[in-house]
ChimeraX commands (.cxc) that place a marker at each C-alpha (Angstrom):
marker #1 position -86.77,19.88,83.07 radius 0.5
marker #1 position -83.12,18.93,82.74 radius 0.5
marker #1 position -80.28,21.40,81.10 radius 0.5
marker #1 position -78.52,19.77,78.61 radius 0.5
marker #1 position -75.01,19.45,79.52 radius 0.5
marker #1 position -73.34,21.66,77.26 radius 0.5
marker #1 position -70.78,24.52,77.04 radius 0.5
marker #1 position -73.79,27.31,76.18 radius 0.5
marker #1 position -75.22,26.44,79.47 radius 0.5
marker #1 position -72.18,25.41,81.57 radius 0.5
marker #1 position -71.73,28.04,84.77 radius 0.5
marker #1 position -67.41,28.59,82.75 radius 0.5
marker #1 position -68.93,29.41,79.56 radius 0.5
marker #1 position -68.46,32.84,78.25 radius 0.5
marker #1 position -70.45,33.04,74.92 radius 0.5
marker #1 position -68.75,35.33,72.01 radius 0.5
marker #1 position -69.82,38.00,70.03 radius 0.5
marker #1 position -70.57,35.45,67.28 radius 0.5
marker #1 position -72.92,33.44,69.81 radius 0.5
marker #1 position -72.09,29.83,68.33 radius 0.5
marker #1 position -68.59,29.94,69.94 radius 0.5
marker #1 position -67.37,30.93,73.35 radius 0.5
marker #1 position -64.49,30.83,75.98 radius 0.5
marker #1 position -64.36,27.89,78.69 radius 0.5
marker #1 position -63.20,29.93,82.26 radius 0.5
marker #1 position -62.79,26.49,83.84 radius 0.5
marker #1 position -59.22,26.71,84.39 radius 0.5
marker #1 position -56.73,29.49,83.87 radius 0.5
marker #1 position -56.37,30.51,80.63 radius 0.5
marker #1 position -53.13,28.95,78.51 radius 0.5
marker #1 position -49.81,30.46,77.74 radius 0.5
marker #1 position -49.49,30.09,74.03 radius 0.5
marker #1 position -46.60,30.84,71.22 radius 0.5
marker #1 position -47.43,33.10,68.04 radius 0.5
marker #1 position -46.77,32.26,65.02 radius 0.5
marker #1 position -45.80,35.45,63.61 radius 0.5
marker #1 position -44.60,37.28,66.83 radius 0.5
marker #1 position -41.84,36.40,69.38 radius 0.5
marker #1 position -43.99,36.94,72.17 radius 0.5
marker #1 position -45.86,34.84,74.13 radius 0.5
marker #1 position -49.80,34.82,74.39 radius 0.5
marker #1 position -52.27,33.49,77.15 radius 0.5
marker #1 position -55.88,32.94,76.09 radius 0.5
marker #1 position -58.91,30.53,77.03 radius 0.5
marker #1 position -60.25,27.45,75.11 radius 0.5
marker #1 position -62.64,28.57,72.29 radius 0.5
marker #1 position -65.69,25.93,72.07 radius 0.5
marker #1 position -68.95,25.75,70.41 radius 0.5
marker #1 position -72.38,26.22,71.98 radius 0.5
marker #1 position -72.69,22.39,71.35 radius 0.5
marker #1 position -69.39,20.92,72.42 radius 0.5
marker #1 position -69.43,19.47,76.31 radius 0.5
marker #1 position -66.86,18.23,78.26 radius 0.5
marker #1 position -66.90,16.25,81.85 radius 0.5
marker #1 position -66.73,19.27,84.24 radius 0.5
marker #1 position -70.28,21.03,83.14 radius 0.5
marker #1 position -71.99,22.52,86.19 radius 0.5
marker #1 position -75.04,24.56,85.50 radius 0.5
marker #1 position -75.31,28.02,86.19 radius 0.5
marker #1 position -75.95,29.25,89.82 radius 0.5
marker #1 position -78.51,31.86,89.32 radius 0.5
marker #1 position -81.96,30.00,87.74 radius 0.5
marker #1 position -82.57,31.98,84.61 radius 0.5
marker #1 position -78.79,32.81,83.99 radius 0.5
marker #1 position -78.32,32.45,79.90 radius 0.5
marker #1 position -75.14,32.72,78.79 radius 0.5
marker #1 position -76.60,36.56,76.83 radius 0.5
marker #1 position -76.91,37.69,80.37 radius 0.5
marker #1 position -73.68,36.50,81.30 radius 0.5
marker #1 position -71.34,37.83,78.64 radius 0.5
marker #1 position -73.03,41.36,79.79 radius 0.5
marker #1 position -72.07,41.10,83.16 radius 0.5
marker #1 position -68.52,39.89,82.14 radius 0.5
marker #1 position -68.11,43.01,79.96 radius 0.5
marker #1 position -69.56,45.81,82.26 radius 0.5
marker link #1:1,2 radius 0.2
marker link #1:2,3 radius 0.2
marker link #1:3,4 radius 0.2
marker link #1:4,5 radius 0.2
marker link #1:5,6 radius 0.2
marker link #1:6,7 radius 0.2
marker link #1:7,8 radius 0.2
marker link #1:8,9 radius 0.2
marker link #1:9,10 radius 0.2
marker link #1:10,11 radius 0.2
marker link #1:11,12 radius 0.2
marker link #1:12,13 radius 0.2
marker link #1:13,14 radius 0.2
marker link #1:14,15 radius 0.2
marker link #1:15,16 radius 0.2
marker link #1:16,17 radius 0.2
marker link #1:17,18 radius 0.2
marker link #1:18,19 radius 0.2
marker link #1:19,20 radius 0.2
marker link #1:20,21 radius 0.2
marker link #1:21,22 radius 0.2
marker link #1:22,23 radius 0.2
marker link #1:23,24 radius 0.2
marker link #1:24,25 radius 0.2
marker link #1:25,26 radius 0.2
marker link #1:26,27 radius 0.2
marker link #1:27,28 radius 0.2
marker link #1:28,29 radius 0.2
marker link #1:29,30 radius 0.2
marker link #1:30,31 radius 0.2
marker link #1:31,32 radius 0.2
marker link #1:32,33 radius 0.2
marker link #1:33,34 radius 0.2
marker link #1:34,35 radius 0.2
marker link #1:35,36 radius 0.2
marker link #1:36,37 radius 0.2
marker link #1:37,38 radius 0.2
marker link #1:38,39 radius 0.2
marker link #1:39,40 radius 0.2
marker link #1:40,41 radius 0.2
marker link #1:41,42 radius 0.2
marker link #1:42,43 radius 0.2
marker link #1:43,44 radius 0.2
marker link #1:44,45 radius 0.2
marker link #1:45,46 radius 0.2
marker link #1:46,47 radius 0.2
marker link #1:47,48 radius 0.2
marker link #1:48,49 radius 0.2
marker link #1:49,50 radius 0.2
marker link #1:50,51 radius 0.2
marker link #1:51,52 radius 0.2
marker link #1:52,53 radius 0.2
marker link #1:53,54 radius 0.2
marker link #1:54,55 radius 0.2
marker link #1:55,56 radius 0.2
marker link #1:56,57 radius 0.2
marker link #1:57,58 radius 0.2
marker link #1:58,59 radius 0.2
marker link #1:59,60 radius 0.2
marker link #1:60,61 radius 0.2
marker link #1:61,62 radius 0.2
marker link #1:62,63 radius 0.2
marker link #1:63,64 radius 0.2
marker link #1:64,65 radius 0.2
marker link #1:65,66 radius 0.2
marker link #1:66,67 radius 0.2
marker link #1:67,68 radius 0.2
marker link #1:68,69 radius 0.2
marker link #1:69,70 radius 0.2
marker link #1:70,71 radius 0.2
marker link #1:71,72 radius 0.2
marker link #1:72,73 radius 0.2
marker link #1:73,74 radius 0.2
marker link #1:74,75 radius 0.2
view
């Protein structure tokens, strides 16, 4: 059976606490301006479970759900 090609089971996608959003790793993460501080900030794209872009590759390890993979990030 085929994976859909999403971000929630893309090999880049780190899911979130809230599990319906997560951060791409694809590329580096972004320098960004803040609003309401002078400094600068550098984070990753936030995208739902749902969203999909052109650069999905599935996950290496068979049986490698995104749960599984925000634990590993985090330990």
């Amino acid at each position: 059976m085929q994976q859909e090609r999403q971000c929630q089971t893309c090999r880049f996608w780190l899911v979130s606490r809230l599990r319906s959003t997560g951060e791409c790793r694809r590329r580096a993460p972004q320098v960004v301006a803040q609003i309401r501080a002078p400094d600068m900030q550098s984070i990753f794209p936030t995208t739902a479970g749902t969203d999909w872009c052109g650069e999905w590759e599935a996950c290496r390890a068979e049986g490698t759900y995104p749960e599984e993979r925000e634990l590993v990030a985090l330990s």
